[in-house]
mmCIF file of the C-alpha atoms, coordinates in Angstrom:
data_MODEL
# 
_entry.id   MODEL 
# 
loop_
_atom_site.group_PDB 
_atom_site.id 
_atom_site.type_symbol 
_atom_site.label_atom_id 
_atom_site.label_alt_id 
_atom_site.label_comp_id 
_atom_site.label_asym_id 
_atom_site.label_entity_id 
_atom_site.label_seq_id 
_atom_site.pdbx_PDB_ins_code 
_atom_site.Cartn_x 
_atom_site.Cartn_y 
_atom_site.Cartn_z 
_atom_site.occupancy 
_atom_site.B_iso_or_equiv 
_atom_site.pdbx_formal_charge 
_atom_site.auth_seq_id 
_atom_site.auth_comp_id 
_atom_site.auth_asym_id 
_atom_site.auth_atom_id 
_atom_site.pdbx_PDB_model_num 
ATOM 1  C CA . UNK A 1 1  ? -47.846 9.696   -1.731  1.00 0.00 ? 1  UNK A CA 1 
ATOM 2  C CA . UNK A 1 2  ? -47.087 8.878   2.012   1.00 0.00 ? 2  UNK A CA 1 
ATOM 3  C CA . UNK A 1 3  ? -47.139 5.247   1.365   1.00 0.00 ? 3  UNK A CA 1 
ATOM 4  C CA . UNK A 1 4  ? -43.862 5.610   -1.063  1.00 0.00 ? 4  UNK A CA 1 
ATOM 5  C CA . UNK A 1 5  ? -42.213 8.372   1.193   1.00 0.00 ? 5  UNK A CA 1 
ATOM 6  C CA . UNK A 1 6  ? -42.533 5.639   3.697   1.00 0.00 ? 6  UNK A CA 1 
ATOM 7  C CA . UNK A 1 7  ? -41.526 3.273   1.476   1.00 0.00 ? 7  UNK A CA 1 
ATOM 8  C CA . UNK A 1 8  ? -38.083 5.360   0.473   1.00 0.00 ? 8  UNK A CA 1 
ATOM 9  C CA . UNK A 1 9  ? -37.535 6.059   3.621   1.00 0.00 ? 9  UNK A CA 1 
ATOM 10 C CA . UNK A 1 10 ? -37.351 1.993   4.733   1.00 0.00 ? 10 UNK A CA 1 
ATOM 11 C CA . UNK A 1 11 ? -35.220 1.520   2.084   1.00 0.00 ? 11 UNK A CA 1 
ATOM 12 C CA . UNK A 1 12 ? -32.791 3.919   2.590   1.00 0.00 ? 12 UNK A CA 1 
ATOM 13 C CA . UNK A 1 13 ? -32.639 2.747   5.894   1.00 0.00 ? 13 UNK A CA 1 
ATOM 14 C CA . UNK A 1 14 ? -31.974 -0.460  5.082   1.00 0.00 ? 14 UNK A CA 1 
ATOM 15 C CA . UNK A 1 15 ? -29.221 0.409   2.746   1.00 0.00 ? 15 UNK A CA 1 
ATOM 16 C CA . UNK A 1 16 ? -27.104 2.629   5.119   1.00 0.00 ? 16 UNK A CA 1 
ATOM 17 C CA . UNK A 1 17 ? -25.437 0.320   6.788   1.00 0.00 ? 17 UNK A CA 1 
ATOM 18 C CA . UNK A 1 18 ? -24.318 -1.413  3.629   1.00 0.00 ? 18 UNK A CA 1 
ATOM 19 C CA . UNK A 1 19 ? -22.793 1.896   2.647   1.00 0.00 ? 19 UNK A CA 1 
ATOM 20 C CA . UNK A 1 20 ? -21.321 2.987   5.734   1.00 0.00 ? 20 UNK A CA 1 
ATOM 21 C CA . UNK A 1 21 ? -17.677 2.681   6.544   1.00 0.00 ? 21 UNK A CA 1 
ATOM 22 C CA . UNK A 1 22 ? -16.835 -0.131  8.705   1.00 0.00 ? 22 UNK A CA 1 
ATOM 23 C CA . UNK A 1 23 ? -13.820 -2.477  10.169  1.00 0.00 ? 23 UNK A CA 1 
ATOM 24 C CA . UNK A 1 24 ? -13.434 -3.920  6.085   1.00 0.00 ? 24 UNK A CA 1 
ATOM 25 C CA . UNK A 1 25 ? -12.413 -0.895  4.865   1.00 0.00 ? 25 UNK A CA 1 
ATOM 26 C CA . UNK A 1 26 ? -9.992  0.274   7.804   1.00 0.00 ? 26 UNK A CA 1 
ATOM 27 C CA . UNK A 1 27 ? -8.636  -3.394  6.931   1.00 0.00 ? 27 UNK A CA 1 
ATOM 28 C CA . UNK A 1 28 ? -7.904  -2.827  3.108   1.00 0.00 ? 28 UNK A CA 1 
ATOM 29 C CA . UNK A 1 29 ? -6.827  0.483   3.539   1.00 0.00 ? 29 UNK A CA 1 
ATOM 30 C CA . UNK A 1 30 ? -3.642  -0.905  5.915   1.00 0.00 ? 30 UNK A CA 1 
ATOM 31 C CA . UNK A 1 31 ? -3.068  -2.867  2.848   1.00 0.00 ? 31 UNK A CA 1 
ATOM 32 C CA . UNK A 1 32 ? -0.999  0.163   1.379   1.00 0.00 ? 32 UNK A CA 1 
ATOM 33 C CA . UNK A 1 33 ? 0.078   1.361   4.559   1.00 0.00 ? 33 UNK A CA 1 
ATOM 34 C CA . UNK A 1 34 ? 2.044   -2.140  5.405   1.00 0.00 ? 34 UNK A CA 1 
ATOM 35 C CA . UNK A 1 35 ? 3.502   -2.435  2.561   1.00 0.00 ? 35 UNK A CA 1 
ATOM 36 C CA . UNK A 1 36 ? 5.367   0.503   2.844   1.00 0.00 ? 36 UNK A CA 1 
ATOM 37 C CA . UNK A 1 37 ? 5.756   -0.582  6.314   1.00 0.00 ? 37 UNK A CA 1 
ATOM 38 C CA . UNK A 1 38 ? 7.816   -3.768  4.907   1.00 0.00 ? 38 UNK A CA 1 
ATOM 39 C CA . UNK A 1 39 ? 9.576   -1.772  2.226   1.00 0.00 ? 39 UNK A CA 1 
ATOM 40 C CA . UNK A 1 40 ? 10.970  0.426   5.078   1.00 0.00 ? 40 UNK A CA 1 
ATOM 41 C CA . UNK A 1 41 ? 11.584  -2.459  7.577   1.00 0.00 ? 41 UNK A CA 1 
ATOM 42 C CA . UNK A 1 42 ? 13.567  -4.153  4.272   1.00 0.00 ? 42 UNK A CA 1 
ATOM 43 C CA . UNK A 1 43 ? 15.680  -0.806  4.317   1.00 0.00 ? 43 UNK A CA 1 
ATOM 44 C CA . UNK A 1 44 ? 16.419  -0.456  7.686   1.00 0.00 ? 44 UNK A CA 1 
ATOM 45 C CA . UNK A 1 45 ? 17.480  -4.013  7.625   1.00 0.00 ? 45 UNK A CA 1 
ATOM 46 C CA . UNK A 1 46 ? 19.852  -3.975  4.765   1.00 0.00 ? 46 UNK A CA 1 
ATOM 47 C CA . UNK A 1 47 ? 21.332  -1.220  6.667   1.00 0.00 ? 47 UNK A CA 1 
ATOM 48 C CA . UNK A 1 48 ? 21.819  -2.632  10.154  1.00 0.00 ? 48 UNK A CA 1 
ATOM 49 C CA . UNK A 1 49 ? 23.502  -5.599  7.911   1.00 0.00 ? 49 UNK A CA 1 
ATOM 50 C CA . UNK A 1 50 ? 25.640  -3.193  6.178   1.00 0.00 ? 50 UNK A CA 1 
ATOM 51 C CA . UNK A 1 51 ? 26.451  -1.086  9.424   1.00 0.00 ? 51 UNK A CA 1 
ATOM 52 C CA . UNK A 1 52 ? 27.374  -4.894  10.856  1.00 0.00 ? 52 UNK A CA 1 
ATOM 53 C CA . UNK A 1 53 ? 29.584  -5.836  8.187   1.00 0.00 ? 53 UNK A CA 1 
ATOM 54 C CA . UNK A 1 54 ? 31.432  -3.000  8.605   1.00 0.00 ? 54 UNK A CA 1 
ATOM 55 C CA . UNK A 1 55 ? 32.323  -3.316  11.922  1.00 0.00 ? 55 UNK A CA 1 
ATOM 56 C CA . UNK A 1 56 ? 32.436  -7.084  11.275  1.00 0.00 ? 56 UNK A CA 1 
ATOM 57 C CA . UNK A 1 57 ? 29.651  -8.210  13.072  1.00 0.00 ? 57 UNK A CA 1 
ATOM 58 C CA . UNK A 1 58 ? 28.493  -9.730  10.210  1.00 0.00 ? 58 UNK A CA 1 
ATOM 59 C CA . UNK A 1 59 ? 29.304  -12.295 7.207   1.00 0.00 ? 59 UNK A CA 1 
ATOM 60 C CA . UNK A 1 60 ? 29.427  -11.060 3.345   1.00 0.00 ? 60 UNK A CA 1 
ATOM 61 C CA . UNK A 1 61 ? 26.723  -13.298 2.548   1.00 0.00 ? 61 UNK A CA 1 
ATOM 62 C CA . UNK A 1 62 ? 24.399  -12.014 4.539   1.00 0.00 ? 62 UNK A CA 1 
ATOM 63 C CA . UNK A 1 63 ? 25.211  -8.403  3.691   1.00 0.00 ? 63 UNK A CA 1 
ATOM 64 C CA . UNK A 1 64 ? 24.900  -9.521  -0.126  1.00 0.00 ? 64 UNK A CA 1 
ATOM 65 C CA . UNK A 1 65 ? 21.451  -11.081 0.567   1.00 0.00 ? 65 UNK A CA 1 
ATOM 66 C CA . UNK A 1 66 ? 20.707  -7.648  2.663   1.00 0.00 ? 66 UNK A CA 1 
ATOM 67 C CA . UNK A 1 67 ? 21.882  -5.568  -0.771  1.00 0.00 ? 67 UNK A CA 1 
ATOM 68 C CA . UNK A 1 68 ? 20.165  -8.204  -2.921  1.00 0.00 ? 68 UNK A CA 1 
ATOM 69 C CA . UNK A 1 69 ? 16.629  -7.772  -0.944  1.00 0.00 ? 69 UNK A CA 1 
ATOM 70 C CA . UNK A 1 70 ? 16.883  -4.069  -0.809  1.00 0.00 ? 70 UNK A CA 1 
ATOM 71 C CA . UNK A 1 71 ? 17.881  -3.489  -4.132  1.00 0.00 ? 71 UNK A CA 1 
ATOM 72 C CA . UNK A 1 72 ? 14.751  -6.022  -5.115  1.00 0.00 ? 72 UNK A CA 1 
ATOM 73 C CA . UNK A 1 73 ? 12.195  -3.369  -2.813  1.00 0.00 ? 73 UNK A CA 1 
ATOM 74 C CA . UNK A 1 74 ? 13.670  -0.233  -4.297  1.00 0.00 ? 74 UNK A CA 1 
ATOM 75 C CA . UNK A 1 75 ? 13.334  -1.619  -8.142  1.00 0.00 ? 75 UNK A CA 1 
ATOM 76 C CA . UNK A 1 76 ? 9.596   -2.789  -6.886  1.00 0.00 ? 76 UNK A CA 1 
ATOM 77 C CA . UNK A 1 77 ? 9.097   1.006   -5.603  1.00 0.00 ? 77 UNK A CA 1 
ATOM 78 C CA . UNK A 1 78 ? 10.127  2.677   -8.642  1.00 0.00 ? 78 UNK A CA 1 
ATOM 79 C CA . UNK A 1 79 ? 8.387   0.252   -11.366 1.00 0.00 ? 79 UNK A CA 1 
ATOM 80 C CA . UNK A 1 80 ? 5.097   0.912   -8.827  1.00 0.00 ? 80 UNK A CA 1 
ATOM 81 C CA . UNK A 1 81 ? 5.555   4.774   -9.204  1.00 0.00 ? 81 UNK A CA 1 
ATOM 82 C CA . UNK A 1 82 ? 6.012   4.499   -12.712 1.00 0.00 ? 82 UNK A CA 1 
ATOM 83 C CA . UNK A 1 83 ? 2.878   2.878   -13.455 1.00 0.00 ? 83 UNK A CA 1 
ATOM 84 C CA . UNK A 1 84 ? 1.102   5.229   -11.249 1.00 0.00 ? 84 UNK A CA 1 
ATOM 85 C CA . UNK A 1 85 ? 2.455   8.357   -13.130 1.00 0.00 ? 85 UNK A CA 1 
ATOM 86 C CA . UNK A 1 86 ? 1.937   6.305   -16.394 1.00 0.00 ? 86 UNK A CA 1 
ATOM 87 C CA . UNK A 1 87 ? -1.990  5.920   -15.474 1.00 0.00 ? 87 UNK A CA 1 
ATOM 88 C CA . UNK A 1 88 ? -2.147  9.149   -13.732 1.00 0.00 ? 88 UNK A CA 1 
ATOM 89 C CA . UNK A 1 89 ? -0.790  11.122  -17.368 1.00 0.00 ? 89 UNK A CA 1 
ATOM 90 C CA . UNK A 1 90 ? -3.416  8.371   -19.103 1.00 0.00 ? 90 UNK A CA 1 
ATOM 91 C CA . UNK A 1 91 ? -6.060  9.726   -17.245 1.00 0.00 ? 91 UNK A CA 1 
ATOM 92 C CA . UNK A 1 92 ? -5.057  13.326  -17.782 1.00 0.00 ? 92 UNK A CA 1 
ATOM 93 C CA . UNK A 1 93 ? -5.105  12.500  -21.596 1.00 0.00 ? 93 UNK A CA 1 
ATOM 94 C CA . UNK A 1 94 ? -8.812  11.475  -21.404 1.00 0.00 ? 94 UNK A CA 1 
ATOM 95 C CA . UNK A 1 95 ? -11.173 13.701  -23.158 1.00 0.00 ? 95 UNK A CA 1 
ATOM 96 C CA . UNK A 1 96 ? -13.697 15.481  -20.738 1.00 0.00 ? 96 UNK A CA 1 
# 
């Protein structure tokens, strides 16, 4: 009986460090984090254009390609909360 407590012990060892948290996760969890990052950056861009057209500082093209790109992050935003709602009420429909 000592020999396999032994045994379970080495093992377990041995398979902590697989298990435990290390630089890969912190990595993929920034995944999420900057992309909101860019989906505000795109936002505070297409305003700075829009603030600079006003004043003109800037050309119309650019402030349609500023509208254009945020209006492109905002649609990606929504459809992304949708489908997490969608599998969120999916899941909540599951039988226990």
């Amino acid at each position: 009986m000592d020999v396999r407590s032994r045994l379970a012990s080495l093992s377990y060892a041995q398979a902590r460090p697989a298990t435990a948290p290390g630089a890969e996760t912190r990595t993929e969890s920034g995944g999420f984090s900057s992309l909101l990052g860019s989906f505000a950056d795109t936002l505070k861009a297409g305003e700075q254009t829009a603030k600079a057209a006003i004043t003109g500082g800037a050309d119309p093209h650019s402030l349609v390609q500023a509208l254009a790109s945020s209006e492109l992050a905002v649609e990606t935003a929504v459809t992304l909360r949708d489908k997490v709602v969608e599998a969120y009420q999916e899941i909540l429909r599951m039988p226990v």
